[in-house]
Steps between C-alpha positions, in 0.01 A plus 500: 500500500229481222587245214728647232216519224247627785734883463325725364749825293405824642496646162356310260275329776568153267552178683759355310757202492791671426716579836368810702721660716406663816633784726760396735370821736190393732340821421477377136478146496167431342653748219615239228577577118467198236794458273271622198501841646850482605572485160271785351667743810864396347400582135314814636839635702677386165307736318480753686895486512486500125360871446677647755867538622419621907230402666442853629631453873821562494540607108782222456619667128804605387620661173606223302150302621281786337720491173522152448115490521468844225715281281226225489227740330739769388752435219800764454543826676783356762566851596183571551382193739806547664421887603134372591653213693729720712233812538169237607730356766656834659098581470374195686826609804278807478224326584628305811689808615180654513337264662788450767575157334857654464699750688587746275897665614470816689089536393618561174188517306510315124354660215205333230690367174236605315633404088462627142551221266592644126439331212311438143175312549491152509766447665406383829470774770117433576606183489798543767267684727237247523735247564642653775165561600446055518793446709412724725200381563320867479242668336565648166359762317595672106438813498462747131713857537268573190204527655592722799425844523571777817176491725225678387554416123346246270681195566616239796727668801737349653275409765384270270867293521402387849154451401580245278762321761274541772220288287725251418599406865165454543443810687749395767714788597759299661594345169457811282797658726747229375379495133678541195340819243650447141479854301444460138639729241619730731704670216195640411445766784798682403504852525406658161783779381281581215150524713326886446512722725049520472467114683653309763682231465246228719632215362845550520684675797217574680448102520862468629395759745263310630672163482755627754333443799424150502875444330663623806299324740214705645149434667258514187101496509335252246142507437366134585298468235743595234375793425513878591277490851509583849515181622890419532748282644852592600744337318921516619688472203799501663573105455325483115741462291465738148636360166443749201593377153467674162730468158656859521442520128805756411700487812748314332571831270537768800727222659693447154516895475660497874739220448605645125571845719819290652570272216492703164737248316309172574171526688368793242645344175276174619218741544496643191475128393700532160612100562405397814160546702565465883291267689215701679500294791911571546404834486188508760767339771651806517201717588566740789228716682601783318404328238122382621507867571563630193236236379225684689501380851533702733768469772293409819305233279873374372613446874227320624587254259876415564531137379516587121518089257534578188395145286602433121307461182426050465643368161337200346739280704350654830139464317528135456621445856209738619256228289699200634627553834293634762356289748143659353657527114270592215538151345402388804185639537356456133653148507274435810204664302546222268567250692136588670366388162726179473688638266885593482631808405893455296663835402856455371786656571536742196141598574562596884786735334218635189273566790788707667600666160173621516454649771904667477317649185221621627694680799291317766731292694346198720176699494414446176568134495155420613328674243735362238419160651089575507513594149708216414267223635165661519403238212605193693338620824160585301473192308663237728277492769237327208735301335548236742719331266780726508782375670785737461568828367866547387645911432805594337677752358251539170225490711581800725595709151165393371627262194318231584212439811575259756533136477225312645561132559201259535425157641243287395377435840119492447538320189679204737808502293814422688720655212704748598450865425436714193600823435271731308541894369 
């Protein structure tokens, strides 16, 4: 046997002092790892742990797993992450059943869960969708309803769904049939009552039309490059799983019409709002398909879609836990922006709930809390950077309404004081 400091790790190829330990199989026994590496595979398994709940063998998830990891980037909507919960897992059974992981009773084949998530913006259904997306361990794609059009018109087709999914596996086919496809304002191809009888309606059923096939599950040809060509690739989309999201801006009034229909003493007398307004998001809970029908979607589209979450408008108490909470909060991230400058970003407590009062007002939910937040310290980020002496910015609730700027406190470092520091503005 060679001296202890003569080993050699087969991975770093580093003689080193520390312990090595070798392979008790002959096969392997000039194989040795130093303790260094030992400890960069741990923190790398660790990791790798971290951002994902299965580690894609055997899919070890369950319901409450996938919930419990929406609630650490997704504040509210318990309803909503608990629908998502149940539907990804019945969709990842799917998955093994198709794969003859699972036996499925008498061949019974299970169907996509495909969902439509309702709701004002800002509220979190991109955001649901992506996260779903990370535990997972997928690919991911967002795609606009806005911008597609029936073949042969001006626009994206659908084609262009699994384009975009297909890119961002990195062209790996494999991966792109077990992807997750989040439809954006989906509200928006609606069918159009009031459309002319001179034009077609391209972007509306026809798009729904079209949407269809790859909804249900069917073999679907996507140009490689991304765009309209010959050169394709077949893509199943029979294991993707579809999420379509859009506000449904006035469903809540052919749902309150339905409901006040049955209830002309209570429900209707709320409607009319003489006293009492009724809470929108109450109301969208109660959406049927009818309903979505009567919206403008047609009824093929509707049951290809039949995990319906409807999530609630945030108040400013769910805005300030959206700022604070997360495990990637918006504090966070600007407090780390200034911290990159050695510098320490303060905002009180009655200026996290201005900043939400803000964006209540503005009707932009967590969405708008960046902007608020960009406008709010574009100063300090411009200026602070040169300023080397600025040691802390403090916000509060006079700041955010635009009584006052920020508080900038400065140490006389590079004068050599040790005095502590002084607040200026």
């Amino acid at each position: 046997m060679p001296a202890k400091d003569q080993y050699t790790c087969f991975f770093c190829s580093e003689k080193s002092s520390n312990i090595l330990t070798a392979s008790s199989r002959s096969i392997h026994r000039d194989v040795n790892i130093c303790h260094d590496c030992i400890g960069l595979f741990i923190d790398s398994v660790s990791s790798s742990k971290s951002r994902k709940i299965y580690s894609g063998s055997m899919y070890s998830i369950n319901p409450k797993k996938i919930k419990n990891y929406l609630d650490q980037f997704v504040i509210g909507q318990e309803s909503a992450k608990i629908k998502m919960s149940v539907a990804v897992y019945n969709h990842l059974k799917r998955i093994k059943s198709s794969e003859n992981l699972i036996k499925s009773v008498n061949d019974v084949k299970i169907r996509k869960s495909n969902m439509l998530l309702i709701g004002p913006t800002g509220v979190g259904k991109t955001l649901l969708a992506e996260t779903l997306a990370k535990i997972l361990d997928v690919p991911f794609w967002i795609a606009d309803a806005t911008r597609i059009t029936e073949a042969g018109y001006v626009g994206d087709d659908v084609q262009s769904i699994l384009a975009g999914l297909f890119k961002q596996s990195g062209n790996n086919v494999k991966k792109t049939e077990k992807g997750i496809v989040y439809i954006d304002e989906i509200d928006k191809i609606a069918r159009r009552s009031d459309r002319s009888s001179q034009g077609r309606d391209v972007s509306g059923e026809g798009v729904q039309q079209a949407l269809l096939k790859m909804l249900e599950g069917d073999d679907v040809g996507v140009p490689i490059d991304g765009k309209r060509s010959t050169d394709t690739v077949t893509i199943k989309t029979s294991n993707i799983l579809f999420i379509c999201g859009g506000a449904f801006v006035g469903l809540e009034k052919i749902i309150g019409k339905r409901l006040a229909c049955g209830n002309s003493i209570g429900f209707s007398a709320d409607l009319k709002g003489e006293k009492e307004k009724p809470n929108v998001g109450e109301i969208l809970r109660k959406v049927t398909q009818k309903d979505l029908l009567n919206f403008g979607l047609i009824p093929e589209f509707i049951g290809r879609l039949p995990v319906i979450a409807t999530l609630d408008d945030l108040g400013v108490s769910d805005l300030v836990r959206v700022i604070l909470t997360p495990k990637d909060s918006l504090l966070l991230e600007y407090q780390k922006l200034f911290h990159e400058e050695d510098c320490e970003l303060v905002i009180s407590h009655d200026g996290l709930i201005a900043i939400a009062e803000l964006a209540v007002k503005q009707k932009t939910g967590a969405r708008g809390l960046r902007s608020i937040m960009e406008q709010l310290l574009e100063t300090e980020m411009f200026d602070i950077p040169s300023d080397l002496e600025v040691s802390e910015v403090r916000i509060d609730a006079e700041v955010v309404y635009g009584k006052k700027p920020p508080k900038r406190v400065y140490e006389k470092r590079r004068a050599g004081q040790t005095n502590a520091n002084i607040i200026k503005r």
